[in-house]
LOVO-137894 format. One record per residue (C-alpha): x, y, z; residue number from 1; chain; residue in one letter. Coordinates in nm, 3 decimals, decimal comma, padded with zeros to 5 digits. Example, Ala and Ser with C-alpha at 12.3 -4.5 7.8 and 13.67 -1.06 7.14 Angstrom:
<atoms>
+---------+---------+---------+-----+-------+------+
:       u :       v :       w :  nr : kette : rest :
+---------+---------+---------+-----+-------+------+
:  01,230 : -00,450 :  00,780 :   1 :     A :    a :
:  01,367 : -00,106 :  00,714 :   2 :     A :    s :
+---------+---------+---------+-----+-------+------+
</atoms>
This chain:
<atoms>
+---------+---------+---------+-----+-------+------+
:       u :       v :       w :  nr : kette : rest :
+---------+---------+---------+-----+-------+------+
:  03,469 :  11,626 :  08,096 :   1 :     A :    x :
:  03,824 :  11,590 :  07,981 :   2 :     A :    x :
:  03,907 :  11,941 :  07,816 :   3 :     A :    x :
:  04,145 :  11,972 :  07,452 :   4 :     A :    x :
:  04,372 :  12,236 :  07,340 :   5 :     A :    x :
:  04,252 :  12,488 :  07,075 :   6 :     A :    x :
:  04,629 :  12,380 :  06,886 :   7 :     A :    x :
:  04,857 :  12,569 :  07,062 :   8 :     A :    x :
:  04,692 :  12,852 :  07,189 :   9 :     A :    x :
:  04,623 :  12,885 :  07,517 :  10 :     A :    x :
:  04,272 :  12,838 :  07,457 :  11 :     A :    x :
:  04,080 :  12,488 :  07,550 :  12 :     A :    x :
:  03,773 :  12,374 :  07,556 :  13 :     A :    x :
:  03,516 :  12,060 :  07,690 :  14 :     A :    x :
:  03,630 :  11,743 :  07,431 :  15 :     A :    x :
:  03,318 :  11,741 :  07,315 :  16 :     A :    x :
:  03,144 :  12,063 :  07,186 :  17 :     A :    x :
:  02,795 :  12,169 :  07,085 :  18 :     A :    x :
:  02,701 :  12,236 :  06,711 :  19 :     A :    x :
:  02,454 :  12,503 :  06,756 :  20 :     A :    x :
:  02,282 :  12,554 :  06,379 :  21 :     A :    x :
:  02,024 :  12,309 :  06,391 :  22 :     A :    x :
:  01,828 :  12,490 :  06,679 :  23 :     A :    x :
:  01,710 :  12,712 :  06,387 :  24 :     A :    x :
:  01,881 :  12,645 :  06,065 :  25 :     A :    x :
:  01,908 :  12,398 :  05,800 :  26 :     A :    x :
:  01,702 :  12,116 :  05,983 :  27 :     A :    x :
:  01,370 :  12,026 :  06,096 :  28 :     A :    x :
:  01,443 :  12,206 :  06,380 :  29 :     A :    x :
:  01,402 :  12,581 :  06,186 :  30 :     A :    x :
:  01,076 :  12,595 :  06,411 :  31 :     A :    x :
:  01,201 :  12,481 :  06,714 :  32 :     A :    x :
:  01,089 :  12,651 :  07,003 :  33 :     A :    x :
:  01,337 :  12,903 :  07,190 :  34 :     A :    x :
:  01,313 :  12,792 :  07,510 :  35 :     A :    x :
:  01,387 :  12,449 :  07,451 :  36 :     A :    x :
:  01,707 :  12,560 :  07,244 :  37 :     A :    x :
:  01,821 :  12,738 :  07,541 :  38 :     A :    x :
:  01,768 :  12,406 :  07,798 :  39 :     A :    x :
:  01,925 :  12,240 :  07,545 :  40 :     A :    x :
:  02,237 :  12,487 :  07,570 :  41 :     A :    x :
:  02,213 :  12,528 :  07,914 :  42 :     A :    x :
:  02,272 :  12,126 :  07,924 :  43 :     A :    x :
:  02,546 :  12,131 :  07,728 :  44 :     A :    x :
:  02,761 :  12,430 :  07,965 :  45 :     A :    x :
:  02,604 :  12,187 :  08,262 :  46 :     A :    x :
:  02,797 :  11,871 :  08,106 :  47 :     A :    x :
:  03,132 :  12,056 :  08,048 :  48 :     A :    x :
:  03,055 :  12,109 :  07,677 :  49 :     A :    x :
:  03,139 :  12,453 :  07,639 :  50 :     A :    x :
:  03,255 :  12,528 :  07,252 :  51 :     A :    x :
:  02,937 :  12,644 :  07,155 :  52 :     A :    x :
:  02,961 :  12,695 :  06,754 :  53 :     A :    x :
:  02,774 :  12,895 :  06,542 :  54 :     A :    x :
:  02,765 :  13,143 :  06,280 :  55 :     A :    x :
:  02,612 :  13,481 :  06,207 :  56 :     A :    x :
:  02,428 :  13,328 :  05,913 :  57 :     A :    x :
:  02,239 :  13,063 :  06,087 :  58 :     A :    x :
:  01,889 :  13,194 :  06,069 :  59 :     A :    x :
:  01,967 :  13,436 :  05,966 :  60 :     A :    x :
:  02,144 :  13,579 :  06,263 :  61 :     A :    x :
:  01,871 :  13,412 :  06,545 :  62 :     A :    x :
:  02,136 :  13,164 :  06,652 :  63 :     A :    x :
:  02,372 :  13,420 :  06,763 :  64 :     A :    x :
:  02,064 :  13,598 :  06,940 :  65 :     A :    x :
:  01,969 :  13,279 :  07,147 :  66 :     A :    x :
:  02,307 :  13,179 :  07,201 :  67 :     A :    x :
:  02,362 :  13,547 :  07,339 :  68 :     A :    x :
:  02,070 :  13,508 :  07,591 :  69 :     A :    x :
:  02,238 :  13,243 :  07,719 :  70 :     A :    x :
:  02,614 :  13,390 :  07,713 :  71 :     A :    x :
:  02,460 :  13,669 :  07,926 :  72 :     A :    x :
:  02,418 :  13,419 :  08,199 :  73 :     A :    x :
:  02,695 :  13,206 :  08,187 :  74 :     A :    x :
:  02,994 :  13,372 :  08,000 :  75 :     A :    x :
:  03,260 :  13,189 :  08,166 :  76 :     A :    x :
:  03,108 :  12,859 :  08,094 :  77 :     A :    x :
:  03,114 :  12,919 :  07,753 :  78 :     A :    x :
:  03,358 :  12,938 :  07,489 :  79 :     A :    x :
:  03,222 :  13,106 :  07,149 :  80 :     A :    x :
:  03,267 :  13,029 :  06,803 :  81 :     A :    x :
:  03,123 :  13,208 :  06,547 :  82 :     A :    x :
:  03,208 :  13,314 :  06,136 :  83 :     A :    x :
:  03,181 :  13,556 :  05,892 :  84 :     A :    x :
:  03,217 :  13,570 :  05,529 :  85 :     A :    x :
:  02,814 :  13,410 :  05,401 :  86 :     A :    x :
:  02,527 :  13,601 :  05,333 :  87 :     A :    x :
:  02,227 :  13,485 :  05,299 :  88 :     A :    x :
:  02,057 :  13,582 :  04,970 :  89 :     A :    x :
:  01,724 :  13,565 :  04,833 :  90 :     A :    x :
:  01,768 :  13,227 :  04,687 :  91 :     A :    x :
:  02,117 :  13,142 :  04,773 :  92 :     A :    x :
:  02,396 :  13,267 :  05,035 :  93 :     A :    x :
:  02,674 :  13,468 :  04,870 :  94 :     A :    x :
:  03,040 :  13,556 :  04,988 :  95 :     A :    x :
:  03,173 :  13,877 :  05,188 :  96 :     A :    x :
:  03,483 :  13,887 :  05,236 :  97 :     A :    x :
:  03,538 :  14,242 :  05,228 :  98 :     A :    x :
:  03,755 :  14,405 :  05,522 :  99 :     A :    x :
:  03,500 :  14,676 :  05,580 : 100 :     A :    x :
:  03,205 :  14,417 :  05,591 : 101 :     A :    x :
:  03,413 :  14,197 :  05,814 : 102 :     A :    x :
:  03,476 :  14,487 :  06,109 : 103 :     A :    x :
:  03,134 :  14,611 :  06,089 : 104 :     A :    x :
:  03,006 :  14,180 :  06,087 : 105 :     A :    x :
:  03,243 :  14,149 :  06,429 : 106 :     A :    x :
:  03,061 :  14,383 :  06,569 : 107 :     A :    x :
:  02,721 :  14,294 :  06,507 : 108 :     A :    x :
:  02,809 :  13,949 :  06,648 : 109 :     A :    x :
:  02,927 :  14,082 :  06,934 : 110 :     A :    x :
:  02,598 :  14,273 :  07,016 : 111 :     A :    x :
:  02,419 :  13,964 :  06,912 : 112 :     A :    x :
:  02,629 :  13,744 :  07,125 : 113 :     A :    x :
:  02,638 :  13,994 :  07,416 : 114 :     A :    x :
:  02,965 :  13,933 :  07,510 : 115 :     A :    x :
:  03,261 :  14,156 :  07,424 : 116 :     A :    x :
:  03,495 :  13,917 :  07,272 : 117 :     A :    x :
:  03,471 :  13,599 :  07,087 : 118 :     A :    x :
:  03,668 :  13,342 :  07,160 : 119 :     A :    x :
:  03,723 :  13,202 :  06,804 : 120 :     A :    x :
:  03,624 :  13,398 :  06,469 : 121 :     A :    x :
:  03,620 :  13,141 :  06,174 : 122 :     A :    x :
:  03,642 :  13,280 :  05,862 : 123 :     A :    x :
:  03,328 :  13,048 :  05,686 : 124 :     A :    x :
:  03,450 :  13,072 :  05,344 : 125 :     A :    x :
:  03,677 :  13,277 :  05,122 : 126 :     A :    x :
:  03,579 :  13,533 :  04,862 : 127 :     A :    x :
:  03,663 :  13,461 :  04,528 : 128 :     A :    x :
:  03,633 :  13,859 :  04,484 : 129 :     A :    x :
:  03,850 :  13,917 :  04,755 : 130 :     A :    x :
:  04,254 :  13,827 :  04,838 : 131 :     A :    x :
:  04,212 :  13,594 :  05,137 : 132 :     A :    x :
:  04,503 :  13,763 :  05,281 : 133 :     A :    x :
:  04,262 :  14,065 :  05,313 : 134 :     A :    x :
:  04,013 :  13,938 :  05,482 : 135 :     A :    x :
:  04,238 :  13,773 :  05,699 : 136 :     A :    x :
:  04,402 :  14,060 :  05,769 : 137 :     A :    x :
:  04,081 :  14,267 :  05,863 : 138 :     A :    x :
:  04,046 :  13,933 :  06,110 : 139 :     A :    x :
:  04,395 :  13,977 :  06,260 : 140 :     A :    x :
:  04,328 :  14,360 :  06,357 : 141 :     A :    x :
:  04,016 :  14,226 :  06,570 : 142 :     A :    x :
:  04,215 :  14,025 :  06,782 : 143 :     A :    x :
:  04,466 :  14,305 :  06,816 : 144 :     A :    x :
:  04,181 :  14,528 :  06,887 : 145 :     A :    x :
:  04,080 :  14,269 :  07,235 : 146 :     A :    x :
:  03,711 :  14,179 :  07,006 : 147 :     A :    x :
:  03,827 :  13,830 :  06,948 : 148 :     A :    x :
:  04,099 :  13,593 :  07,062 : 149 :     A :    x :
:  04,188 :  13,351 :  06,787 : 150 :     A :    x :
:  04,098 :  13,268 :  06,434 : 151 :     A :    x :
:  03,991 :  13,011 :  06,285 : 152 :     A :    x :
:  03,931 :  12,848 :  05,925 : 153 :     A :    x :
:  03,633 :  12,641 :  05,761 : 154 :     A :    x :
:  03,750 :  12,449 :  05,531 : 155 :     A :    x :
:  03,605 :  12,460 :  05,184 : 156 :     A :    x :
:  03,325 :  12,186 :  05,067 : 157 :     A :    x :
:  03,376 :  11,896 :  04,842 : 158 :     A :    x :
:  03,157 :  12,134 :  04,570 : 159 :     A :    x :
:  03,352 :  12,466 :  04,565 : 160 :     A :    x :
:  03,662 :  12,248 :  04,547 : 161 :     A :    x :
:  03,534 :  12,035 :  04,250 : 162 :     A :    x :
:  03,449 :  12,420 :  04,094 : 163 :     A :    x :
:  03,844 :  12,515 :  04,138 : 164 :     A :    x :
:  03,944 :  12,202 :  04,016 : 165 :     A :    x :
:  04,142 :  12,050 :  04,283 : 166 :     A :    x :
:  04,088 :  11,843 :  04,537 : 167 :     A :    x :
:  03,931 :  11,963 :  04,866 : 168 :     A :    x :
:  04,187 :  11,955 :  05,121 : 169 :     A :    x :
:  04,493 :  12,012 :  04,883 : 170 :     A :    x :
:  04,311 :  12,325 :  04,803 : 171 :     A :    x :
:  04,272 :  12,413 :  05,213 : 172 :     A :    x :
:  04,580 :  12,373 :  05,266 : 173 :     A :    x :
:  04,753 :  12,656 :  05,015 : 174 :     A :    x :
:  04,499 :  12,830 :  05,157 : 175 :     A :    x :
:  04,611 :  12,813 :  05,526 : 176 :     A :    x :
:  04,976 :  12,823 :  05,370 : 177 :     A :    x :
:  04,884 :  13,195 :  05,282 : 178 :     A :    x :
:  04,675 :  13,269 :  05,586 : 179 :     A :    x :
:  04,973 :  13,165 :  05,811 : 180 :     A :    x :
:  05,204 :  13,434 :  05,657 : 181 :     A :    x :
:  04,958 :  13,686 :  05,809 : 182 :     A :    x :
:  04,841 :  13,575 :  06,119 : 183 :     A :    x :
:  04,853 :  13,227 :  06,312 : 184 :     A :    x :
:  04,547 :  13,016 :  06,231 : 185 :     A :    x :
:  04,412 :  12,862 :  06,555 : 186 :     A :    x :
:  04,200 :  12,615 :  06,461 : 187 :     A :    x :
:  04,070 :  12,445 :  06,147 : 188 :     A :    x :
:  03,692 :  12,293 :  06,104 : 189 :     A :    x :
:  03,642 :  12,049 :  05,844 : 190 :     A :    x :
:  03,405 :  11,703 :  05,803 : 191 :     A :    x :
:  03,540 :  11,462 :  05,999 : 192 :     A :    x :
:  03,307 :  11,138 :  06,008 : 193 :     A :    x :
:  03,306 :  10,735 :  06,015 : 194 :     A :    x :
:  03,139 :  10,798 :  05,684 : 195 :     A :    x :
:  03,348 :  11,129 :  05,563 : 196 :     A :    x :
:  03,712 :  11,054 :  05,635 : 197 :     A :    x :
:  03,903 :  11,262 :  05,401 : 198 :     A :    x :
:  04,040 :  11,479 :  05,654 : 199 :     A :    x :
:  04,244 :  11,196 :  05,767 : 200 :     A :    x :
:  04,466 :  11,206 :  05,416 : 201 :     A :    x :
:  04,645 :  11,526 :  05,441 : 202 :     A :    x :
:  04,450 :  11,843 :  05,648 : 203 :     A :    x :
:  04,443 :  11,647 :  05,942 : 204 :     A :    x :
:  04,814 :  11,568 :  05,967 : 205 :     A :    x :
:  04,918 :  11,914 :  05,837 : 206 :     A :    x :
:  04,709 :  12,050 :  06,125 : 207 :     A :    x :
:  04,875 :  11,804 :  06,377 : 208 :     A :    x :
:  05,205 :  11,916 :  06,253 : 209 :     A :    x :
:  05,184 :  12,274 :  06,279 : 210 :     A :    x :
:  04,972 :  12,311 :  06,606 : 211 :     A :    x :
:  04,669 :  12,382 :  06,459 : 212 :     A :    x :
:  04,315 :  12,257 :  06,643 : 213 :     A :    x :
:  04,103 :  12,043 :  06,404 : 214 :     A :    x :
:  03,690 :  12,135 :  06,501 : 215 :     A :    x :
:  03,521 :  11,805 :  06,344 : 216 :     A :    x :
:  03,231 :  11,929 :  06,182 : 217 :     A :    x :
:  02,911 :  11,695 :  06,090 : 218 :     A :    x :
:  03,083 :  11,383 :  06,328 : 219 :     A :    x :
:  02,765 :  11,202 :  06,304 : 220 :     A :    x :
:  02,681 :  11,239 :  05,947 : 221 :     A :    x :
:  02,425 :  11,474 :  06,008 : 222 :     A :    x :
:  02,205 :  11,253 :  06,209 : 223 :     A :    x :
:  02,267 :  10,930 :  06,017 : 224 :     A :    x :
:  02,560 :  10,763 :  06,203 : 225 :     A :    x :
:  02,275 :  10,814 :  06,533 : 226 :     A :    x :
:  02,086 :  10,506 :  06,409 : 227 :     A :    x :
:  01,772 :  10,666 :  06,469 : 228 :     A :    x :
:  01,688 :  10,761 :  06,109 : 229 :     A :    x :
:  01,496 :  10,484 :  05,872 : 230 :     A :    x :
:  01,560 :  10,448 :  05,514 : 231 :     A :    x :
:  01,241 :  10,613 :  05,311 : 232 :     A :    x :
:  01,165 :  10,831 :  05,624 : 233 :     A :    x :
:  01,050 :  11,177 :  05,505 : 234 :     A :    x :
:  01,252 :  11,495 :  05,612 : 235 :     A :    x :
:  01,073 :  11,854 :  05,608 : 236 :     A :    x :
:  01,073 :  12,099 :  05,282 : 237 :     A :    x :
:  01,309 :  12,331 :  05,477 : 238 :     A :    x :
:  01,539 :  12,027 :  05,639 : 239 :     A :    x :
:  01,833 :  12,006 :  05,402 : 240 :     A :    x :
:  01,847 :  11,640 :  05,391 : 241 :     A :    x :
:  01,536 :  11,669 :  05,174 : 242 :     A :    x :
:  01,751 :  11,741 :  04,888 : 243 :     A :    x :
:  02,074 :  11,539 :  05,017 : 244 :     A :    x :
:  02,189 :  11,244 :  04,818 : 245 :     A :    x :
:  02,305 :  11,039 :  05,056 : 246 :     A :    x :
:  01,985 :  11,058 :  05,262 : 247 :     A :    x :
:  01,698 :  10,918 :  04,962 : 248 :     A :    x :
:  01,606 :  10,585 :  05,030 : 249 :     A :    x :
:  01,849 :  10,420 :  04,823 : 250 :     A :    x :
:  02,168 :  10,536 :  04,991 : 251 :     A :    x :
:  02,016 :  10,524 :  05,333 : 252 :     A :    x :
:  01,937 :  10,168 :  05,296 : 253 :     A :    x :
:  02,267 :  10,101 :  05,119 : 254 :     A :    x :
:  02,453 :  10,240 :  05,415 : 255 :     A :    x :
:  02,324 :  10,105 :  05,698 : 256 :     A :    x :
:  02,609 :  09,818 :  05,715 : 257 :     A :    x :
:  02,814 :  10,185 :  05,869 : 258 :     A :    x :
:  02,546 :  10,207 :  06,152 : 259 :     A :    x :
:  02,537 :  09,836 :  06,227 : 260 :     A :    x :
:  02,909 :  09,820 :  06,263 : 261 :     A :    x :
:  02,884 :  10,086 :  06,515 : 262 :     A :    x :
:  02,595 :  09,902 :  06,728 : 263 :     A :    x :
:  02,810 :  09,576 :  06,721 : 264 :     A :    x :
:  03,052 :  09,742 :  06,881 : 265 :     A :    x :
:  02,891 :  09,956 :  07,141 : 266 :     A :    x :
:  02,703 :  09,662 :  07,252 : 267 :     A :    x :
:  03,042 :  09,558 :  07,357 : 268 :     A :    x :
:  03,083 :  09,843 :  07,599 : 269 :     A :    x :
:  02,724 :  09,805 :  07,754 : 270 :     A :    x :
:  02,385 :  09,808 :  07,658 : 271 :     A :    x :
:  02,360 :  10,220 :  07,713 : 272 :     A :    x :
:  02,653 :  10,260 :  07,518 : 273 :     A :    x :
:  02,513 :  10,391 :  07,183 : 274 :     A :    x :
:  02,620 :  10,379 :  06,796 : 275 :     A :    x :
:  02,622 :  10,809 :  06,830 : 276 :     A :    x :
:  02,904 :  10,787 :  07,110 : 277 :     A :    x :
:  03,087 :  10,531 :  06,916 : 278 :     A :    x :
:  03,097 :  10,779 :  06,652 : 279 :     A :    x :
:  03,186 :  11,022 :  06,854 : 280 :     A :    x :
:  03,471 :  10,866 :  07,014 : 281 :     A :    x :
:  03,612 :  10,745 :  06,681 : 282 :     A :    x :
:  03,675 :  11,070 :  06,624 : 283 :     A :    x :
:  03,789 :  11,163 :  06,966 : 284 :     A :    x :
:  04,031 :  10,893 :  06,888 : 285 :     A :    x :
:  04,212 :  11,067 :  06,568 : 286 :     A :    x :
:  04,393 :  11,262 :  06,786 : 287 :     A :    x :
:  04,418 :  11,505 :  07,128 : 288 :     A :    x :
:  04,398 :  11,826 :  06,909 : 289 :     A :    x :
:  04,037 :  11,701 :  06,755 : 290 :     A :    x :
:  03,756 :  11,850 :  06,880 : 291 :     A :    x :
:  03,421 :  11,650 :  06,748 : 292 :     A :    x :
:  03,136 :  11,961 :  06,750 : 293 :     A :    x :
:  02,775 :  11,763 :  06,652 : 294 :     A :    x :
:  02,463 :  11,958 :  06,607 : 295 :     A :    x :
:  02,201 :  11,876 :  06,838 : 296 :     A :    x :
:  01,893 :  12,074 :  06,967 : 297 :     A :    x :
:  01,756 :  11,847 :  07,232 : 298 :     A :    x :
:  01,931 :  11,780 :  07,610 : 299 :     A :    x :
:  01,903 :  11,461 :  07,571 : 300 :     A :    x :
:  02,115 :  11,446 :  07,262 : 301 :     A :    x :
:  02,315 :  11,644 :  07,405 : 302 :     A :    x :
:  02,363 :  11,390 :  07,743 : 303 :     A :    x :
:  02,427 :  11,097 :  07,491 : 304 :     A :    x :
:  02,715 :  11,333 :  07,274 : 305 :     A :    x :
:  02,866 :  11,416 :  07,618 : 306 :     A :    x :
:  02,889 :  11,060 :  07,746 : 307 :     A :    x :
:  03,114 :  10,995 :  07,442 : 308 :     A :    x :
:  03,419 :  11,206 :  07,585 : 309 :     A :    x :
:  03,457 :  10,947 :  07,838 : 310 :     A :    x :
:  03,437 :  10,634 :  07,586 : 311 :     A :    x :
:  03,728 :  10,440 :  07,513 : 312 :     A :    x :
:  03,774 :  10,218 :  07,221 : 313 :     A :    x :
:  03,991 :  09,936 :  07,199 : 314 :     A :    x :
:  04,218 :  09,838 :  06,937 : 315 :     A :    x :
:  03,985 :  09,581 :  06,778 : 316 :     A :    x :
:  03,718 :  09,835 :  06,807 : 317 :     A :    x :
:  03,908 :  10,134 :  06,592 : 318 :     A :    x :
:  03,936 :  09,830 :  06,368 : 319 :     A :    x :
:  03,642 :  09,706 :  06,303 : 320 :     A :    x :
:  03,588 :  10,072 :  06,245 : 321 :     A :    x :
:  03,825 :  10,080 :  05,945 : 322 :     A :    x :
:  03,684 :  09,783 :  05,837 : 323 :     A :    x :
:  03,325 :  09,895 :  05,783 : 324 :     A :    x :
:  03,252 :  09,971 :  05,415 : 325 :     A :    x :
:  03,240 :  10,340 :  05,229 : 326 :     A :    x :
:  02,989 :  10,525 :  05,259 : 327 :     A :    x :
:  02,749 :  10,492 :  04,919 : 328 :     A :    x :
:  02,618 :  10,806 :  04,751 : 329 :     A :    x :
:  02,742 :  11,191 :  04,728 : 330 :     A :    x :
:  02,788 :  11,326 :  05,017 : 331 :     A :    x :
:  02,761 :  11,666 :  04,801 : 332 :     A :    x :
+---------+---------+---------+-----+-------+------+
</atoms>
């Protein structure tokens, strides 16, 4: 698999990476068992996807423990992403971004993780309570202490920027304006779909022009640019499309002109080619500093994600692309 620069750090990584949270968090797959999840990362290292992403949160804290019982195995293979900053809560997840919390969190991924460095620390979302620069600071003496190599940024949701009244990415960017005063931010991950193309306005180019990486969260609209979900389909109590807008009925049926788009034109490139990979490549496409990381928690999603690195789309295809209507519904 061709491999991508993490900006301009040294680091790089598979074109392709592996979204790890929905082995155990947030989707049907909460009850998946654990030794699928680990063929299923196994598969990925196999294919040359090795930015494995995850977070201490997701489970809470059982992603990082599979992912470490792999990492044990195969740490070269791999390259780890993890962040700090969420708690889970009794009925909703709460920001840390303390400079204590975040030394003693490093470490507790690290144990988890059984490694004794991660490769990129993302901070997963600023305290109010707390000067960013702080916590960013605390994150900049773990690299200097050898516990983790870069940093690394999630960019704030479409809600929390609606709360501070500006617009998402206008509001990322003074943000990694500040952080960049204290310590070089490696890498940026933000939504970056063929239904959720905001990043292409502004955070995309200002990550472009300052040698920042750009880690393209939820590429496949969280299952829905796949093709393989049905308007009216059920999800389960725990799966948070349950409660999604865009996935009720209504909006899934509205939206299918997106996935049909995509199927016209990976029929073009063969009958295996599939409306995922086209996806995929799309966003492959936006640059050589974008790194598409989709969730998956079977191999053979993971096979079909992979096979997108080597996808090329042609001018009329990026086109057509452009062409295809908005997406319909909140995507928040």
């Amino acid at each position: 698999m061709e491999r991508r620069a993490i900006g301009s750090s040294a680091l790089s990584v598979g074109a392709v990476g592996l979204g790890c949270m929905p082995m155990n968090w947030a989707y049907s797959a909460s009850r998946q068992r654990g030794d699928e999840s680990l063929r299923t990362v196994h598969r990925a290292l196999d294919l040359g996807s090795s930015l494995l992403d995850t977070a201490d949160m997701y489970g809470p804290f059982t992603n990082e423990l599979l992912l470490g019982r792999v990492l044990r195995q195969r740490r070269e293979d791999a390259f780890v992403s993890t962040k700090v900053g969420l708690l889970v809560g009794d009925q909703h997840v709460v920001a840390n971004g303390r400079p204590a919390y975040v030394r003693r969190a490093c470490d507790a991924s690290l144990r988890r993780l059984q490694t004794d460095v991660i490769d990129l620390y993302q901070l997963h979302r600023p305290d109010p309570e707390v000067p960013v620069e702080e916590t960013w600071g605390a994150m900049a003496e773990l690299v200097r202490a050898g516990k983790v190599r870069a940093l690394g940024f999630c960019a704030l949701g479409a809600r929390a920027a609606r709360r501070a009244r500006a617009g998402p990415h206008d509001t990322t960017i003074a943000q990694l304006r500040r952080l960049q005063q204290v310590f070089p931010v490696a890498a940026v991950e933000a939504e970056l779909s063929v239904w959720s193309r905001e990043a292409l306005d502004a955070l995309l180019p200002w990550c472009a022009s300052r040698g920042v990486g750009f880690l393209a969260a939820m590429p496949l609209g969280s299952g829905f640019l796949t093709g393989t979900l049905t308007p009216g389909q059920g999800f389960e109590p725990r799966d948070l499309r349950a409660r999604h807008p865009r996935f009720t009925a209504e909006m899934m049926a509205a939206n299918q002109p997106i996935v049909a788009g995509l199927r016209r034109i990976a029929a073009r490139h063969g009958e295996r080619v599939t409306p995922a990979q086209v996806a995929l490549a799309w966003v492959l496409a936006q640059g050589p500093w974008v790194v598409p990381v989709p969730g998956a928690k079977r191999e053979r999603w993971v096979t079909q994600n992979a096979g997108a690195a080597g996808l090329r789309l042609t001018a009329r295809d990026l086109a057509e692309v452009r062409a295809l209507p908005p997406a319909q519904g909140s995507w928040e």
